[in-house]
Phi, psi and omega in degrees: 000121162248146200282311169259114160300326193287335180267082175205162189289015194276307192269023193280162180295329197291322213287330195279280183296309158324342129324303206298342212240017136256003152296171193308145147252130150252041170210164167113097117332321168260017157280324200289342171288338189094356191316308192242084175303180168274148161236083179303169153225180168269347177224155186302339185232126151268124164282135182222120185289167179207135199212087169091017169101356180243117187278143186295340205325124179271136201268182170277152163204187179267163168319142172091292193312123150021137196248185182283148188270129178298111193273151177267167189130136173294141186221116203248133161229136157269149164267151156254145182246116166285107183325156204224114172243113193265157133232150194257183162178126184261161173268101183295132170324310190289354192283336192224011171294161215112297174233077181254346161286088188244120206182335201228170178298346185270330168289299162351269197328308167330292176303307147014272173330276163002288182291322177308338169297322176288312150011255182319284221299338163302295179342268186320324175301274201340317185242059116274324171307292165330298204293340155251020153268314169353289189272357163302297185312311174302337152268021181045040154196105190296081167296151198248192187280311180294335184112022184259150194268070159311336161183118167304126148257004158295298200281329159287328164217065182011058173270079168001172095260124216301102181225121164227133192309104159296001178103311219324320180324320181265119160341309164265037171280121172274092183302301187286345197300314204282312160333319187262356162237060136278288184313315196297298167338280165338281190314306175318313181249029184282318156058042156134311213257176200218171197193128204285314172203178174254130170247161172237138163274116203233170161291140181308277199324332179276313189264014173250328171270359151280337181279336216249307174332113188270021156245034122286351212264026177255292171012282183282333192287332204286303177298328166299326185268292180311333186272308171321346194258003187244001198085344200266190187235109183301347168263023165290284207214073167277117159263152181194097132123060191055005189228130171271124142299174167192150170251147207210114186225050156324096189205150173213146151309107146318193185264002176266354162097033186235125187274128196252087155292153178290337194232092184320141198310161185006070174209162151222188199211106204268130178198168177285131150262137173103020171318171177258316207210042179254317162259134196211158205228107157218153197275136182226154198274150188298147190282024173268150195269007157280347183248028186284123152098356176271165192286160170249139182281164153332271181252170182204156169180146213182129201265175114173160209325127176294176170274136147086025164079017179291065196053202191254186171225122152280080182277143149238155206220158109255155201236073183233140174228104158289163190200151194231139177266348236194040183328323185329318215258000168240121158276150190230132163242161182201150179317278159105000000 
């Protein structure tokens, strides 16, 4: 008789994660731009320079070896500690009674499923999490689930942050005139690097009173028609003064039952696309002793037997810091 049907190279810590990090992801808008590739490293704390207002990552190298050659110039290095998010979670007897004659392919599949669910279900916390440390580095301040600053980037590397009042409230406000020193803004501090557009992410409140604005709302109405006649949804990808809007209606639960937006009421958040190298998501390896000193993934998970055979404990882990090199490059904009 086995006591953990899950104790096979089927259910192994490489097999678990490596599930975990192919199942579907369905959630994250600033994932879906593409904003933050992935990077493993190998240790939980990176250093990263800052030159001119441009951060840095430095790489590891081996003993012995050459150090990176040091450019002149002000120059800051910092360290970062990459967060550590665990969720735990158990499996039940009753959940897999049944397929207790375990053997053949089809019993396999079963049990599977059971974890994949369990998965899955992991999956989905892990990237509304990302996807709201994300759009912190896009605001160059990385909020934790509670609403706590894990890491300013203004403020760390004494850096402005940037904001302009649109106006929108007065009529005789030039909306494109304020479009074009967002864009200025950008350019000015792109410092080497290059950007296909600007895109922004607003608030329903920002972005109903811009559509509202009368030298937009012809604009939009014209944009509105044309996108509606097509299926689509016009407040996806409004140009408007150079800059593609979005309404962007980003909110998660704490673990205190408190609805958290990403994005504060008549406010947005303005930034570049088509960078080479300003946002980048890294990954640091699971706190397990198969993964010390290995690059680290997205996600990790790992079973194993409860006491007295009460089913199993899951555990999953993600070690991720999104991080913007190029605080220079975000703007905050607001209704005003």
């Amino acid at each position: 008789m086995i006591l953990n049907p899950f104790d096979t190279d089927a259910f192994s810590m490489v097999s678990l994660t490596n599930a975990i990090n192919i199942l579907p992801n369905n959630y994250g808008r600033v994932r879906e731009l593409g904003l933050f590739p992935g990077k493993g490293v190998r240790t939980r704390t990176v250093i990263v320079e800052e030159q001119n207002g441009i951060l840095n990552m430095l790489p590891t190298l081996p003993p012995g070896a050459p150090g990176t050659q040091n450019k002149m110039g002000k120059r800051t290095v910092r360290s970062f500690t990459i967060p550590h998010i665990p969720v735990d979670d158990v499996i039940l007897p009753q959940e897999y009674e049944g397929i207790r004659a375990f053997g053949t392919e089809s019993e396999v599949a079963a049990l599977a499923q059971v974890m994949n669910d369990h998965l899955q279900t992991a999956k989905n916390k892990f990237a509304i999490t990302l996807e709201h440390l994300r759009m912190g580095a896009l605001k160059g301040i990385i909020l934790d689930a509670d609403g706590s600053t894990i890491y300013n980037l203004y403020t760390e590397f004494g850096i402005t942050q940037k904001t302009v009042s649109f106006a929108l409230s007065s009529s005789s406000t030039n909306v494109a005139s304020k479009c074009r020193e967002v864009t200025r803004h950008l350019e000015d501090n792109l410092k080497g690097e290059v950007m296909t557009e600007v895109r922004c992410l607003v608030d329903e409140g920002f972005f109903d009173a811009m559509i509202a604005h009368d030298s937009v709302k012809e604009v939009f109405l014209n944009h509105s028609a044309a996108v509606q006649y097509l299926g689509g949804d016009p407040r996806k990808e409004f140009k408007f003064g150079g800059i593609t809007f979005e309404e962007y209606r980003g909110v998660a639960t704490d673990l205190e039952g408190n609805s958290r937006q990403f994005i504060a009421d008549n406010e947005g958040h303005a930034f570049p696309m088509g960078t080479m190298n300003t946002f980048q998501t890294l990954f640091a390896p699971a706190d397990f002793n198969e993964t010390v000193n290995t690059l680290g993934l997205e996600l990790y998970a790992k079973q194993e037997e409860r006491k007295f055979g009460r089913g199993v404990d899951l555990h999953a882990q993600s070690n991720p810091l999104p991080i913007c090199y190029r605080p220079g490059v975000l703007v905050k904009v607001t209704k005003g």
